[in-house]
C-alpha positions in Angstrom: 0.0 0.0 0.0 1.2 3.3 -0.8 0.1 7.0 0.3 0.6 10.3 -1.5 2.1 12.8 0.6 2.2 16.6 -1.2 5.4 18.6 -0.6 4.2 22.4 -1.6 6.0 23.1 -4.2 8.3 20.5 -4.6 7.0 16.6 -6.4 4.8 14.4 -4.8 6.8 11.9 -2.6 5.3 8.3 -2.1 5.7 7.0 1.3 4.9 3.1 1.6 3.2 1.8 5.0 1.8 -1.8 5.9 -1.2 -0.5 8.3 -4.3 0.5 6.4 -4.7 3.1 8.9 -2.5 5.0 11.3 -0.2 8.0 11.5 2.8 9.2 10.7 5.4 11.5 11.6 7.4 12.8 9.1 10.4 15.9 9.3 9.5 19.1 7.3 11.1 18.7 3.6 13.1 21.6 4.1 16.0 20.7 6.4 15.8 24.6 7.8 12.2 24.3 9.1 12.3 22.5 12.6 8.7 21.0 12.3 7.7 17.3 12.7 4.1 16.8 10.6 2.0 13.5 12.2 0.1 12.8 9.6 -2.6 10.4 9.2 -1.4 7.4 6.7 -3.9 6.2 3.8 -5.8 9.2 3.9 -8.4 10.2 1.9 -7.0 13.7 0.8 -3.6 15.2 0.5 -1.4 17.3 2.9 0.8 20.1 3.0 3.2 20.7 5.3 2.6 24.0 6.6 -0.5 25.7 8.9 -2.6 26.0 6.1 -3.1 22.5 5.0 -6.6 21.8 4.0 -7.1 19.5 6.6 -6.8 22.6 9.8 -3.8 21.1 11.5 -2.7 22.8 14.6 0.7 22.6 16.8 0.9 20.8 19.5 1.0 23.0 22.7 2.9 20.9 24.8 5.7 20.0 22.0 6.5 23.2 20.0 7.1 22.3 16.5 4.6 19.3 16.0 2.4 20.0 13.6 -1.0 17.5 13.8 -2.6 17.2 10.7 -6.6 15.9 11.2 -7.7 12.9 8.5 -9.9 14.1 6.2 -11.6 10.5 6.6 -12.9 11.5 10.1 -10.5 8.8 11.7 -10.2 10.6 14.7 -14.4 10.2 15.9 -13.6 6.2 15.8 -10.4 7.2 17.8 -12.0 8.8 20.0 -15.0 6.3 20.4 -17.4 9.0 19.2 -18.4 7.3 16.1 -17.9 3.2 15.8 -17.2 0.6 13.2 -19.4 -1.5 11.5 
């Protein structure tokens, strides 16, 4: 299984994972930005790494320079055990 994980600017970068579902945390692609994204793996829709990401991430408050990205897939109600599976 493969994912599709959108660098801005720069090509598409394939990152291969064996769980269907799960995250990811992944270092900025610009070596000079100190951000780690967690990202959720076999999403549905495709990421940027920055603030404005389609998906309304938000840093982490208690670790400065982790960027959570939310699932466009609503993975996070099932996480949470607002919303469960079938």
């Amino acid at each position: 299984m493969a994912i599709t994980v959108s660098y801005g600017r720069q090509p598409t970068g394939i990152v291969k994972l064996k769980a269907p579902w799960g995250w990811f945390h992944i270092p900025h692609p610009n070596p000079s930005v100190m951000e780690i994204h967690i990202m959720p793996a076999n999403d549905i829709g495709r990421h940027a790494f920055d603030l404005q990401c389609a998906c309304r991430p938000h840093e982490d408050p208690q670790a400065p320079g982790f960027v959570i990205h939310c699932a466009f897939d609503g993975r996070e109600a099932y996480e949470r055990g607002a919303r469960k599976c079938h």
